[in-house]
FILUMLUM-5524 format. One record per residue (C-alpha): residue in one letter; x, z, y. Coordinates in steps of 0.1 Angstrom, whole numbers, plus 5000, padded with zeros to 4 digits. Layout:
BEGIN
AXZY/...
% end
This chain:
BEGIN
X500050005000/X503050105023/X504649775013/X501649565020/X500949735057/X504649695065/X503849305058/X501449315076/X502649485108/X505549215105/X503448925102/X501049005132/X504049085152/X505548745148/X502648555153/X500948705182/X499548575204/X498348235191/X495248255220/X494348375254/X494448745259/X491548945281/X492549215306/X489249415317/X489449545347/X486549805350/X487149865385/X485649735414/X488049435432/X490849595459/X491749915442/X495550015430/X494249925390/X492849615399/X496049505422/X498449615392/X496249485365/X497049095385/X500249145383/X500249285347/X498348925336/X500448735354/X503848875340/X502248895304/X500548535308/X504548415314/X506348665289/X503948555258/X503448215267/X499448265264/X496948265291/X495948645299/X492948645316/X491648895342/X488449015335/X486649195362/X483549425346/X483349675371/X480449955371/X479550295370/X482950375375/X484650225354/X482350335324/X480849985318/X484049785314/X485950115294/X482650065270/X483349665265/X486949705253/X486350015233/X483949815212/X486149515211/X488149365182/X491549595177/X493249235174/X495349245207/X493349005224/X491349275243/X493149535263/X492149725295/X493649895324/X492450235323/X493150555351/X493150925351/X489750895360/X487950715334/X490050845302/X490351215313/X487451305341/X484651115336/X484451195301/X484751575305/X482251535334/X479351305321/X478251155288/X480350845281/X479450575252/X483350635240/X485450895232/X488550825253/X491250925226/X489650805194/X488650455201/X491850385221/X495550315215/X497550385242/X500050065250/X501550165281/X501850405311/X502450185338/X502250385375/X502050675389/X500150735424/X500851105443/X498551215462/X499351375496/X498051715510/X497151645549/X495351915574/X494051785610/X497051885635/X494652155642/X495352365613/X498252605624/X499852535594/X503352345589/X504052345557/X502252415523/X503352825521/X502152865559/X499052675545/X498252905516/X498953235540/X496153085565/X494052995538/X494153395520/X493853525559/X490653305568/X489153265534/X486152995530/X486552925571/X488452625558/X487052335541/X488152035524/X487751665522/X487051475492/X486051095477/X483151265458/X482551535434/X484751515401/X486851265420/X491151325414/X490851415450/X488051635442/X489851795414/X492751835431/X491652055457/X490352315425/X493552325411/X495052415442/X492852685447/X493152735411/X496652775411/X496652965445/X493353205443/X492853075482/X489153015487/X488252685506/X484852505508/X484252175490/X482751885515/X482151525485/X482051265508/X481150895496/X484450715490/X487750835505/X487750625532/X484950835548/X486951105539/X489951035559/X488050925585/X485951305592/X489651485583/X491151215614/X488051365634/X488451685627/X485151735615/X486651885580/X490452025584/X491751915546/X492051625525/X494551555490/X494351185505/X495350895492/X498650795501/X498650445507/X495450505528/X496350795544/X500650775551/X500350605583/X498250865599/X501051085585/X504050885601/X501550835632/X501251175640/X497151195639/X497351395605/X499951655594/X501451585560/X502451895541/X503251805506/X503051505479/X500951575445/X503251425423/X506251575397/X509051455422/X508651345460/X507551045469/X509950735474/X507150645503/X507950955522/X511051125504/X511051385536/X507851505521/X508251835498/X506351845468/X504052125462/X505752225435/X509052235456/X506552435482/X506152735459/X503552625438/X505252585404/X503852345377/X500852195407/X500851785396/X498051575403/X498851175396/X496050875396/X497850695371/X497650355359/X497650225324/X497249965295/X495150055263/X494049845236/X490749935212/X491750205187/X493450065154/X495149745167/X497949675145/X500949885157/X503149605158/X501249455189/X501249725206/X505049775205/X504849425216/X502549455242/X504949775257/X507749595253/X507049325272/X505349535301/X508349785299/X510849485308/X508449415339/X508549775356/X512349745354/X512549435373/X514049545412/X511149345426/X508749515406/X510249915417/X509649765456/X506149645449/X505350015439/X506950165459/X505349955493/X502250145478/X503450465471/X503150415433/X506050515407/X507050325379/X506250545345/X506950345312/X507950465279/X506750415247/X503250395233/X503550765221/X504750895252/X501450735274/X499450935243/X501251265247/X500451225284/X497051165279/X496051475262/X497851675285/X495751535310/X492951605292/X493551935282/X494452045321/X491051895340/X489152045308/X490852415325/X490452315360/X486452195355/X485852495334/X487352745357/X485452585391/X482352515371/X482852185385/X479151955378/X478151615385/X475051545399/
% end
């Protein structure tokens, strides 16, 4: 049996692709997945010498299209970029028609995205530890900005106050650009923003920038602490981008598959693209991206838990 798999791994290895290859994108057009899932066909459709076609299925965020390539052949001709949002929040969050570890195989883990922690210049705080001693001196005067309830930018203001025991009120907002726009006003005094979105209010001077979400600072703004590097040990909150193919595609494609995105993120050109939006190359094996996953998982499953966190 172990003979006859390895045959088989070998075989579909050498002769994939023989067709066109669809990349669902279940995303709305304009956002970070959809710009990196263009690039991602385009690179692929050149590497493997077979057309991969970008295939837009946007809805419900993100649910509809995650749905389609869940239930699609595990033959390497359906794959799908995938985020934090729609493999490790939505699910814990609302019913979903698939269970985001079982009926996927991770390929790749292609970006990270930091978000950054920004007050109104109001806020007589100038860094994250003057932030957190305001915040425990005035608690729930202070309230926070965010794309919409179980949003990353949502769930990164619990896990600050998670990590922090500082009390700040909650204000969901319909998007993050109408966010930023009532933090700019000074309407609400906090946002975890965006950072493509919101950096050039930060280098403008109308917000105040006081940490990046992310493991290690941001290439973007490398002046920029992190929070961790604030005092706030172990605080990481990343949108990430990804590839993953419909659970039990032959392993050998899937190697394939990473391989062939791996030797793209290492391209120079490819680092600057990133970088201009404040993303971070990831990479690493198919295992790794899995690893990752269920950490994810397993720390917004604390975080919604311990702020009761509900979607209407």
């Amino acid at each position: 049996m172990v003979g006859l798999a390895s045959v088989t791994s070998a075989f579909a290895q050498s002769t994939y692709p023989i067709k066109p290859i669809r990349l669902i994108n279940p995303f709305p057009p304009g956002g970070g997945a959809t710009i990196m899932g263009r690039v991602i066909a385009q690179e692929l459709t050149e590497r493997l010498g077979q057309s991969v076609v970008f295939d837009n299925r946007g809805g419900a965020g993100g649910i509809i299209g995650m749905e389609i390539a869940a239930r699609s052949a595990p033959d390497g001709y359906t794959i799908t970029m995938a985020t934090a949002s729609t493999v490790t929040i939505h699910p814990l969050l609302s019913k979903v028609p698939f269970d985001p570890v079982k009926d996927f195989a991770p390929v790749s883990h292609v970006s990270n995205v930091p978000l950054l922690l920004v007050v109104h210049p109001s806020v007589a705080a100038k860094s994250t530890k003057e932030f957190i001693a305001l915040l425990k001196a005035q608690p729930g005067k202070l309230n926070f900005a965010s794309s919409g309830k179980g949003t990353i930018s949502h769930l990164a203001g619990e896990l600050f106050k998670f990590n922090t025991g500082v009390n700040m009120v909650h204000v969901p907002y319909r998007g993050g650009g109408p966010a930023l726009v009532d933090v700019l006003g000074g309407q609400v005094q906090i946002n975890f923003a965006n950072i493509l979105s919101s950096l050039p209010h930060v280098k403008g001077g109308r917000l105040r920038g006081l940490a990046v979400t992310s493991a290690k600072r941001s290439s973007a703004i490398t002046e920029l602490p992190t929070v961790t590097e604030s005092g706030l040990p172990g605080y990481e909150v990343v949108q990430w981008n990804g590839v993953l193919a419909p659970a039990r595609v032959p392993a050998a494609i899937v190697a394939r598959l990473n391989s062939e995105i791996e030797r793209m993120l290492a391209l120079p050109e490819m680092k600057s693209r990133l970088a201009a939006d404040g993303a971070d190359a990831a990479g690493g094996p198919p295992e790794k991206f899995a690893a990752f996953i269920r950490s994810d998982i397993d720390k917004w499953t604390k975080v919604i838990k311990a702020a009761n966190v509900q979607v209407d």
